[in-house]
N, C-alpha and C positions, 0 to 999 in steps of 0.2 A: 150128652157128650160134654166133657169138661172143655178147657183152653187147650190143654197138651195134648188131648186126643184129637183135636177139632186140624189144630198146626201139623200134626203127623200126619193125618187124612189129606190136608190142603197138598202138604209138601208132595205125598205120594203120589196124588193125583198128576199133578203137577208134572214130576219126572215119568209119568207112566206115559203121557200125551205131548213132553217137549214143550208143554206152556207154562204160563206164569198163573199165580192167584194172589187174590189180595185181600189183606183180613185189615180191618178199618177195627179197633182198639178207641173207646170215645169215653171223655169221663175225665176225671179229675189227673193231672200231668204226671204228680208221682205215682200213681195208682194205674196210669196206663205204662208208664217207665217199665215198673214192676212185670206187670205182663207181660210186656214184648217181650222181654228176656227170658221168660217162662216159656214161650213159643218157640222163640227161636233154639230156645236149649234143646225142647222135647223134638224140634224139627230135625236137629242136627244137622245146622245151617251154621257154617262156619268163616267165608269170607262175606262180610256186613261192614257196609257203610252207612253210616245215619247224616243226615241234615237236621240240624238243630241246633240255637242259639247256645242251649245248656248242655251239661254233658243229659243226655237221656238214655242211652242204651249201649252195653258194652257192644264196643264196633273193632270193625280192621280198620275203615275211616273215617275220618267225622268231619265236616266239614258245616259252615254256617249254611242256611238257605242261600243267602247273597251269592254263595260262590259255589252252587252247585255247577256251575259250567265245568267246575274242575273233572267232575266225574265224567264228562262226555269221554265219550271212548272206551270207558274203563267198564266190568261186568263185573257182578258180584252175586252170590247164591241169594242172596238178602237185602233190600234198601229198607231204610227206617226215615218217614220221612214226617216228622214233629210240627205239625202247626196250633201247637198252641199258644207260641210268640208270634206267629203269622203263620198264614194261608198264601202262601206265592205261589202263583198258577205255575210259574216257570219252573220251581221246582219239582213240582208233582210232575209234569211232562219229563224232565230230566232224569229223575227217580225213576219212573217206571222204565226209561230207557237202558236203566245200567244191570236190570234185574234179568242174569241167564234165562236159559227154559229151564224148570224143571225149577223156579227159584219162587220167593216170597216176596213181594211189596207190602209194608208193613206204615199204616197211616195212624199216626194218633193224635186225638181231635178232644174239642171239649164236646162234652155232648151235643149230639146230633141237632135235635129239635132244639138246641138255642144257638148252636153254634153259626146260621148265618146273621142272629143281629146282636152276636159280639165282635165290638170291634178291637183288633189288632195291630200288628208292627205295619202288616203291609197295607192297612185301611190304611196306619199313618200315611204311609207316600201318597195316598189318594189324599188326601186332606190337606189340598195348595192352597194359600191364604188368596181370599180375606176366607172360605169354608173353613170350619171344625171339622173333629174326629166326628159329633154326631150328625151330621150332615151326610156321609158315606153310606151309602145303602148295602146292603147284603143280598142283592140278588145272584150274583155269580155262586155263591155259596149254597142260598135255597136253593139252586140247579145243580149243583155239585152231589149236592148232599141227595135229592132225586135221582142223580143216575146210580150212585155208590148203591143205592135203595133196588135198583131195577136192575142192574147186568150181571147176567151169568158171571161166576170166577169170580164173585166177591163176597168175602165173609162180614158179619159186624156182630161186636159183642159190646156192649156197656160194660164199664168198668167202675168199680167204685167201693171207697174205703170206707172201713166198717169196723168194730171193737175186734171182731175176729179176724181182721186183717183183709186186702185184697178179695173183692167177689167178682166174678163174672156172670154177665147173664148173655147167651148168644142169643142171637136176633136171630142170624141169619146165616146159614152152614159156607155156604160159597162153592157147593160141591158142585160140578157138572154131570157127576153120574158118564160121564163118555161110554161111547162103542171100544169094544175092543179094538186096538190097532195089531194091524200084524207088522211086527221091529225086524227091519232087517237091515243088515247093514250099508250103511251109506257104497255106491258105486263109487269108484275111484274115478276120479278128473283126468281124463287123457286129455294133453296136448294134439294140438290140432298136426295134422302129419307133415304141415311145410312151416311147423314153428322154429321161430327165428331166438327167440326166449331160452332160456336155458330150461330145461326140464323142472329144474326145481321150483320156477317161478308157480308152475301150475299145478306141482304136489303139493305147494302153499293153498292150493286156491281148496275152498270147504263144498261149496256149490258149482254147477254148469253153468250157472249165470255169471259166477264171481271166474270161471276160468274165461268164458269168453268176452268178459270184459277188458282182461288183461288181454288174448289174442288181439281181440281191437285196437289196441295202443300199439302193439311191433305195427301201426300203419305210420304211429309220430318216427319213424324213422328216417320218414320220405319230406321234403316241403310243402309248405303248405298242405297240410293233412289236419284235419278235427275230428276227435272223438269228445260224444256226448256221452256221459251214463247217468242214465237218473234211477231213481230208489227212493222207496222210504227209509227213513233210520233202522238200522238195524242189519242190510243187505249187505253190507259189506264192502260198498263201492271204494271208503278211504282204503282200504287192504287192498283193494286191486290194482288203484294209482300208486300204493307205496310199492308192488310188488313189479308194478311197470317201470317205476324211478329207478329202484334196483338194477334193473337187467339193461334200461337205457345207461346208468351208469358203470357196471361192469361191460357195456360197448362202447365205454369209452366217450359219453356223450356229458354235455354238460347240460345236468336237469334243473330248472328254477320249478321250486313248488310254492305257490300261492294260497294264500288263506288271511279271511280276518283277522286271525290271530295265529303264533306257534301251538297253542293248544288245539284247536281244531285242525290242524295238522297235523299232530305229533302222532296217531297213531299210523298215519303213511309213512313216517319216516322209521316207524319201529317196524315196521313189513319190509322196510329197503334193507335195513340195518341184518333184520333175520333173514336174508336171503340172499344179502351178503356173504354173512357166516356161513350160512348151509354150503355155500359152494366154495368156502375155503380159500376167497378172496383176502389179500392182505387189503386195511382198509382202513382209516385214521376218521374216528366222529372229535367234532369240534363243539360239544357242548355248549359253548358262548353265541360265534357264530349260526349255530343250528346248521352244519355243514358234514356230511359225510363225503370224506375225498374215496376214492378206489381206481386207485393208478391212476390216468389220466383222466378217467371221469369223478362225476363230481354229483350230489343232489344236495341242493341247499334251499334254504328259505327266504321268502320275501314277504311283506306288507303287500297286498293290490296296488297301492299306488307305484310303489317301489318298483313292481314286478314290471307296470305297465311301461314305466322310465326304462327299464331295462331290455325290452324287446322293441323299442322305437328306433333304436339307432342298432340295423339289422349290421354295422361294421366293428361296432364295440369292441372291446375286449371283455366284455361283463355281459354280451348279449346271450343268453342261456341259447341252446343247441333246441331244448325240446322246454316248452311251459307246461304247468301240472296245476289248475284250480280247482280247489278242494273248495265244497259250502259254497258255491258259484251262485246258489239261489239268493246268498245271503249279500250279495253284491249288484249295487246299481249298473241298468243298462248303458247307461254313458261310462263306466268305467269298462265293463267289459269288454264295450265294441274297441275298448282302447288295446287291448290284446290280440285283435287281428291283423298283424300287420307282415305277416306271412311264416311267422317263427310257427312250427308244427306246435297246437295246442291240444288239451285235452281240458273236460269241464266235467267235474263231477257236483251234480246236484240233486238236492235233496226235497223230495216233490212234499212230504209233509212234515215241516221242521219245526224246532224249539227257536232255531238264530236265523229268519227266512224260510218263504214256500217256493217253492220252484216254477208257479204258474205265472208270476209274473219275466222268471226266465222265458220258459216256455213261450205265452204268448208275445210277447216283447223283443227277445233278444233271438227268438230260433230265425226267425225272418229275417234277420239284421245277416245272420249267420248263413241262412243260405242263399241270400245274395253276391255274397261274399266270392274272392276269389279259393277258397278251400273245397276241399272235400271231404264232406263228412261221414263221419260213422255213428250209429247210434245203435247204443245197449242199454237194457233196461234189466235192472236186478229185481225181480219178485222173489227168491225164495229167499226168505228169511235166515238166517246163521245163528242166531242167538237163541231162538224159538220155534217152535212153528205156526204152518198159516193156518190162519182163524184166530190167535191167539185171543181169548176176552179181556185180557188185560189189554193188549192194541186197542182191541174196537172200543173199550172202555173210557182208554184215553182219547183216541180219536175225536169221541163224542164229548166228552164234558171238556174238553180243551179247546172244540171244534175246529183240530187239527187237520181235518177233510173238508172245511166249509169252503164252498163253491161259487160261485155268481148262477145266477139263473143261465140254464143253457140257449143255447144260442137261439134257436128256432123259437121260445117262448118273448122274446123281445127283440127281434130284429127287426121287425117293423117301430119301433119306438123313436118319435119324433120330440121335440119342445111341445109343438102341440098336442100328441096325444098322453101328454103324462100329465101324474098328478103331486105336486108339491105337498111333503108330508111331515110330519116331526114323529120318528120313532122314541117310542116311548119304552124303556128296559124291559120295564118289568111284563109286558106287553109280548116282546121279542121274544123274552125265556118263556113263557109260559107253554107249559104242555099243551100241545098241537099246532102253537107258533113256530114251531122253531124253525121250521122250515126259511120263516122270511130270519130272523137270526144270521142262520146259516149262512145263506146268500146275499148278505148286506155284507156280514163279516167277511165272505168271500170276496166282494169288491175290494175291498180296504186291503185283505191281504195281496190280491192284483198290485194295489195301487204303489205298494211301499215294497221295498226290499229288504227289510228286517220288522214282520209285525209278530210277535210272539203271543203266548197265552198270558201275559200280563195284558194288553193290551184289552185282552177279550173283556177281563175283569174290571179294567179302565171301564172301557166302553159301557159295561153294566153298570158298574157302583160308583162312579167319581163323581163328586159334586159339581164338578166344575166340567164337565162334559155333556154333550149333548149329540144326536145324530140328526140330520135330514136329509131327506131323499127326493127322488123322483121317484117315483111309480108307474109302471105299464103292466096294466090288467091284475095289480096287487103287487108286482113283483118289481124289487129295485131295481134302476135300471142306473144312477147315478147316486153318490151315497157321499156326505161330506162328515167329515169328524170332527165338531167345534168344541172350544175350549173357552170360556168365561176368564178373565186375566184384568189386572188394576181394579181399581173402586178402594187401591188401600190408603189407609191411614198414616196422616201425615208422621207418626213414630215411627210406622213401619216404612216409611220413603226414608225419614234420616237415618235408619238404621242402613238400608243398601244402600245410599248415597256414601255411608262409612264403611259399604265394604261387605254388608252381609247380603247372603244370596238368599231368593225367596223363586221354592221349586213351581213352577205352573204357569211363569209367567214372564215369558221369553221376550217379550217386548218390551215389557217396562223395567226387566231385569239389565238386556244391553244400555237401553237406550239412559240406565238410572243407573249402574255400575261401570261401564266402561264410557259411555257419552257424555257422562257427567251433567244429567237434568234432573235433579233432584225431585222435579212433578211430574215428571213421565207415568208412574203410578196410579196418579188421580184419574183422569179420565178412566172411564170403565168400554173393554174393547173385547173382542171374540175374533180368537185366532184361529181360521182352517189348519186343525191338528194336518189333515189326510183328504183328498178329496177323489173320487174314483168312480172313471165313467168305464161302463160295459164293454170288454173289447168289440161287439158287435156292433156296436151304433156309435164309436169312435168319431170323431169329426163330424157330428152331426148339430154341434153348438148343446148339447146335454148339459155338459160343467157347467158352461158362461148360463145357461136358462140358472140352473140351482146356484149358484154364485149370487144374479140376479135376486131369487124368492129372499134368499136368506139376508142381501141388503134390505129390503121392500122389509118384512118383517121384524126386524129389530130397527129399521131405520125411525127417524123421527114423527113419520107421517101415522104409525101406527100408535103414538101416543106412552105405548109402554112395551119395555125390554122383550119380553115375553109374548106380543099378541098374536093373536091369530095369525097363521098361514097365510100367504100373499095370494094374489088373485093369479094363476099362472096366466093369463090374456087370452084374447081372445082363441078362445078354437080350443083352450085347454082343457082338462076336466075337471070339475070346484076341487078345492082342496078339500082333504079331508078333516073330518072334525078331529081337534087333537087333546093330546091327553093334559093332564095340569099339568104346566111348565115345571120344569126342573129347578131354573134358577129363579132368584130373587126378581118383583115385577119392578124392572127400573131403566132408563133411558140407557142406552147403547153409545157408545161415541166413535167407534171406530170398529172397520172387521181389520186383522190384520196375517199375519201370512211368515215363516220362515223357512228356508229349502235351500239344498244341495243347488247353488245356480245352476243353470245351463240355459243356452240362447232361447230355445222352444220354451222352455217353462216362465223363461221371464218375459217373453213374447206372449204368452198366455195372459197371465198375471197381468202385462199391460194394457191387453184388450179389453180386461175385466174393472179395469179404474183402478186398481192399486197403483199406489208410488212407490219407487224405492227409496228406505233412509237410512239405509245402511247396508255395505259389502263385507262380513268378515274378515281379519287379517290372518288367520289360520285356516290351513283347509280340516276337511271332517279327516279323521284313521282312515276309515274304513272306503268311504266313497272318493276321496281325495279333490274333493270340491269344494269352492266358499261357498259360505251359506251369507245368501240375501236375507235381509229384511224388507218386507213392504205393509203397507196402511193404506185403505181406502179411509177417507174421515164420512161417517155419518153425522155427525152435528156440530156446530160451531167449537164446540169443546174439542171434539178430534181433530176437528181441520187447523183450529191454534196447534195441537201437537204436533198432526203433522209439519207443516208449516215450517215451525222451527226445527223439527230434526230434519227435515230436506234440506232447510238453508244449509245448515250445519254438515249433513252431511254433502253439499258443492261446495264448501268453504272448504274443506280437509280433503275433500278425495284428491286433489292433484297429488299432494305431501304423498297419501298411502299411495298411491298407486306406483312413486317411485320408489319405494322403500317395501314394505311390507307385500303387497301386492302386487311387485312388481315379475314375476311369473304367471298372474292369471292372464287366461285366453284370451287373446285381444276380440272376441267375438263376446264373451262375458262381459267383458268390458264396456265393450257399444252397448249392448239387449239394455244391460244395470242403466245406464247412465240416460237412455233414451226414454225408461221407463220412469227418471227422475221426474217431478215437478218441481223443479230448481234450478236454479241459472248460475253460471259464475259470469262476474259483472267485468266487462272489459273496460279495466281500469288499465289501460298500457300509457305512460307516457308516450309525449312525441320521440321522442329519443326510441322508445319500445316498437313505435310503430314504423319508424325508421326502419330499424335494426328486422322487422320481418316483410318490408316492404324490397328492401336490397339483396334478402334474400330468397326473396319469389323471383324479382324482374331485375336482379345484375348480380353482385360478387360479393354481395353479403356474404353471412355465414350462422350458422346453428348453433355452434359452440362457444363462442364466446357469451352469449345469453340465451339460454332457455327456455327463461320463463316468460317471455311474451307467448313465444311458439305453443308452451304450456295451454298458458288462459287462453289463446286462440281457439287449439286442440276441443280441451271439454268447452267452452260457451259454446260451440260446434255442435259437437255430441249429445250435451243437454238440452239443447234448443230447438232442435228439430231437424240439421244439416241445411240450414239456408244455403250453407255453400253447394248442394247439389255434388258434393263427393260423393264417390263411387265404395262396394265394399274395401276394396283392396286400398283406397287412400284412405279409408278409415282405421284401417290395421296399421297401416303404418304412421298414421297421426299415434294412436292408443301406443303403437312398442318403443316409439323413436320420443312422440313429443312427453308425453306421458308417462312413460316406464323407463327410458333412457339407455335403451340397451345399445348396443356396440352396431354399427352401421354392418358389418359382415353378417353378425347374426340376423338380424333384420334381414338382408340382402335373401339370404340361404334358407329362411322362415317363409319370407314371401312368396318365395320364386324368382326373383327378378335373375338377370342372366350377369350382374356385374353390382359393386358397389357403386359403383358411378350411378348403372342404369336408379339404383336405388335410391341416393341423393335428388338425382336428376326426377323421379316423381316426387320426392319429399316434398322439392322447390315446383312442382305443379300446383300439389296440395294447395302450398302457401299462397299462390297466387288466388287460387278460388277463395282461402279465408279474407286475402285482403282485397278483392275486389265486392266479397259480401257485406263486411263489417270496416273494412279502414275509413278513417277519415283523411281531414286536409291535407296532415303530413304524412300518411300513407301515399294519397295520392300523388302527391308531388316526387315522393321520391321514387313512387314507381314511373313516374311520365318520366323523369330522369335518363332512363334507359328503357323505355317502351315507346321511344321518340314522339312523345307527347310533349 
């Protein structure tokens, strides 16, 4: 069988059974170029996108790897997906997504047998300084390249040029040989007999799953109402919420649609827009805005953060009628719960995705949810619209993307204690190997738990990055706690005054702030390992699992072990020995510090504090997506770290008052306490007597606040940093942090707090103050308090 005959057989197959196939093309770039086009001609496969840096195959689109996100949404008879400027896991998962049934995924590679230890574009982004490009391992690729080898629905032919032009040699047909299907044609979608939707909403809908998803939403009609719909890609869930936005907007409702971004939206707002039309609505889209008006109702877009601002103040003029989250997996649990505040929601998430998994919604946020004062619905879409089920290209990718990977279930580790686990160093190559994959799996399972965007880049991180490494705990083989470290500084002093002037250096988040924005030129030096991800089982949750592996992984790089890399720490008494481990990844060299960066919030930096990290720095921007500052923290392991730490602590108590008025003056006054309590830093009560006057008259007589500030300031954080000698309460600590600290307007404090008056709120402000100056004042505090405390 030639290539044209092999591509008509794939394609036919293909359309006979509603699935996809995939012919892998490997061998020299222009010579696989060549052939695609040859395939795709004889296929008669005519809408084709390709990914590829260069032009490589006549397409309808073409777009770089980098910006495959573009294609989400979009279907095509064809994807062409070119790695032989790079291998991006990301895009391989997004390629096979855009590929209809009855279509071609079309891979070209350099050859197979060497193609995992060449390195490429995207080995580049693994390769953070001080590592080289040769340092980057090829393990994610020997695996790739195994399963292309082993799953049903995949072809591969060698390609390769010759005096006589283009030859192919097939390897491997990719035929399934299938059962006959008996084709009939699809039942029609009836609405439900007391549907409130206009008919056409559900003539829109392709499947019973995709109709009754939409049925579930006429429930955001009522208040306080939640619909869940989860799905893998492909189900059709963004088509259901755009088709529900529609018919909420032609009732005349005002719909906010949420999402990471408008692109992961946009195909809900093309489902409102055509359903619009279908029913011969007059209707005005607003392009710019992303706003479709339709009479008096309205569906328009927001950012998560945006959205969340928007249904907080349930009296607005901007408060949306109904919310719509689209990609909800791909969104942290602290921002979501910020969407329950009674506005009727719906959340549509994506149980195995390219931008987030939905199992950390799932276990995380479902509980939050039905705590809650709502009432929920939930619909789940299994049948596939694009394809159908079994398809081998899914299971295909499932598997080398390990888009399915799970944590160990519940019943095999719920008895797992600090004492019965064992402290481990997974080794990559170890993880991929056929008949390991299993622990793979469920390691990578955790991690996707742990974060709410970990993609199939990651996967490949986690395999081939030099500067990565994994540990675990163990119960009965199987992870029960799973950290992602990242090796960062040990660079050379060229490479510090080059970021000291400005250049950035990817891999290394702590020496990059703390040496580009902080202005420490030696931040660098010291060599430190940063918790990428850290993630305990939801089964044995608060059982101290973290803070034990937190623990192993100080102990083991700490000083006492002599070298960077040594052996596994002793888990203590009652544990089980560590296991023997494989040769270290990184360079054998001292350790100076573990350090840490994250989305703040009070619990996670209450964590972090229990564990010995310090905080040395609070962002002045929040993240897009989660709308959170991100902290910085360091535990120092040896005298070299704790120098560093040391001074970015001082450094940062010397400037946080400044930010907290100005740039930081929106973060959560609860963020603000966790940060500042988790400090090892002090701000030094340097108050004149005059200063100490001016907060002595206004604790105990007719002082006042405004006319100086900044006593009440340094009073506030040396408070907050120090440990609260004054014995404040939460609520006088919110209002030191909004009032002394952030400086906002006594009504909004007043209305923030709760307090029942501004007075009432003055009137504890000047409690506060009496407990700072009865903890800290001296002589001319005292005096001027006995002034008017008939002393």
């Amino acid at each position: 069988m030639d290539l044209p005959g092999l591509a008509e057989r794939l394609v036919a197959e293909a359309r006979a059974t509603d699935e996809r196939r995939l012919l892998v093309l490997h061998g020299p770039r222009d010579a696989c170029k060549r052939a695609a086009n040859v395939a795709l001609d004889a296929a008669g496969l005519d809408r084709v996108a390709v990914l590829s840096e260069r032009d490589a195959v006549d397409a309808t689109t073409r777009r770089p790897p980098t910006r495959s996100g573009d294609l989400l949404g979009e279907t095509y008879d064809a994807t062409v997906v070119d790695c032989h400027d790079a291998c991006q896991p990301n895009a391989l998962g997004r390629a096979a997504g855009t590929v209809d049934g009855g279509g071609l995924l079309v891979v070209l590679a350099p050859p197979l047998d060497a193609w995992p230890d060449r390195r490429d574009g995207f080995d580049e982004s693994l390769a953070v300084p001080p590592f080289a490009l040769d340092d980057v391992a090829g393990v994610f690729r020997h695996r790739l390249v195994r399963t292309l080898r082993a799953h049903p629905g995949v072809a591969i032919a060698a390609v390769a040029d010759t005096d006589e032009g283009v030859t192919v040699d097939i390897e491997r047909d990719g035929l399934t040989h299938p059962a006959p299907r008996l084709v009939t044609d699809d039942p029609a979608v009836e609405p439900p007999t007391d549907a409130v939707f206009p008919r056409a909403s559900y003539d829109a809908c392709r499947t019973s799953d995709q109709a009754d998803a939409v049925a579930a939403c006429e429930h955001l009609r009522e208040p306080e109402q939640a619909v869940v719909l989860t799905a893998d890609r492909g189900r059709g869930k963004s088509s259901a919420i755009g088709l529900a936005a529609g018919a909420l907007a032609l009732d005349a409702r005002d719909v906010l649609v949420a999402a990471p971004g408008y692109r992961n939206a946009s195909e809900a707002f093309d489902r409102a827009r055509e359903l619009v039309a279908s029913v011969g609505a007059d209707a005005e889209w607003d392009s710019d805005a992303h706003t479709l008006r339709v009479g008096e109702g309205r569906v328009r877009f927001a950012g998560p953060p945006d959205a969340a601002e928007a249904v907080a103040a349930p009296d607005a003029a901007t408060t949306p009628d109904v919310l719509l989250v689209d990609e909800a997996a791909s969104l942290p649990v602290r921002l979501l719960e910020r969407f329950l505040t009674g506005v009727p929601v719906a959340f549509a998430t994506t149980v195995h995705g390219y931008e987030g998994a939905g199992r950390g919604f799932d276990v995380r946020f479902r509980g939050r949810l039905a705590d809650s004062d709502y009432t929920v619905t939930d619909r789940t879409l299994d049948e596939p619209i694009r394809y159908a089920g079994g398809d081998p290209i899914e299971v295909w990718s499932f598997r080398a993307l390990m888009l399915g990977a799970r944590p160990p279930v519940d019943d095999i580790v719920v008895d797992a204690t600090p004492g019965t686990t064992t402290y481990e160093r997974l080794d990559p190559e170890t993880l991929a190997a056929p008949g390991e994959e299993w622990r793979l799996a469920e390691a990578f399972g955790l991690l996707v738990l742990a974060h709410y965007r970990t993609e199939p880049d990651d996967l490949a991180r986690l395999l081939d990055a030099p500067n990565v490494a994994v540990r675990a705990l163990t119960h009965d083989g199987h992870p029960v706690a799973v950290a992602l470290l990242a090796r960062e500084g040990g660079l050379p002093a060229e490479r510090r005054a080059r970021m000291y002037e400005g250049e950035r250096v990817r891999g290394n988040m702590l020496p990059d702030v703390l040496t580009t924005q902080l202005r420490d030129e030696q931040a660098g030096d010291p060599v430190g390992i940063r918790v990428l991800r850290i993630a305990t089982h939801h089964a044995v949750r608060s059982e101290g699992l973290g803070s034990r592996l937190l623990r192993e992984v100080a102990d083991e790089f700490g000083p006492d072990e002599g070298d960077g890399e040594g052996g596994p720490a002793d888990g203590g008494e009652g544990a089980p020995p560590a296991a023997d481990p494989p040769e270290p990844r990184w360079p054998v060299e001292p350790v100076d510090y573990l350090g840490v960066g994250y989305g703040a919030t009070p619990r996670l930096l209450r964590f972090w504090g229990r564990n010995e990290f310090r905080t040395v720095h609070l962002s002045t921007t929040r993240n897009d997506t989660s709308g959170e500052y991100s902290a910085l923290m360091m535990r120092p392991l040896t005298d070299a770290g704790g120098v560093l730490h040391d001074r970015s602590a001082a450094w940062f108590a010397r400037r946080i008052g400044s930010v907290l008025g100005d740039p930081l003056r929106d973060a959560d006054p609860d963020v603000v306490r966790a940060t500042l309590r988790a400090a090892d830093a002090t701000v030094p009560l340097d108050l004149s007597d005059r200063e100490w006057r001016t907060v002595a008259a206004a604790a105990y007589g007719p002082g006042m606040y405004a006319p100086a500030p900044r006593p009440f300031r340094r009073l506030a954080l040396h408070d907050l940093l120090g440990g609260s000698a004054a014995g404040l309460d939460d609520t006088e600590e919110r209002l030191l942090v909004r009032k002394a600290c952030q400086s906002h307007p006594w009504d909004d404090v007043a209305e923030e707090l709760d307090f029942v008056s501004r007075r009432a709120c003055m009137r504890a402000f000047g409690d506060a103050c009496v407990a700072l100056v009865d903890a800290y004042g001296g002589e001319a505090a005292r005096e001027e308090a006995a002034r008017y405390d008939g002393g």
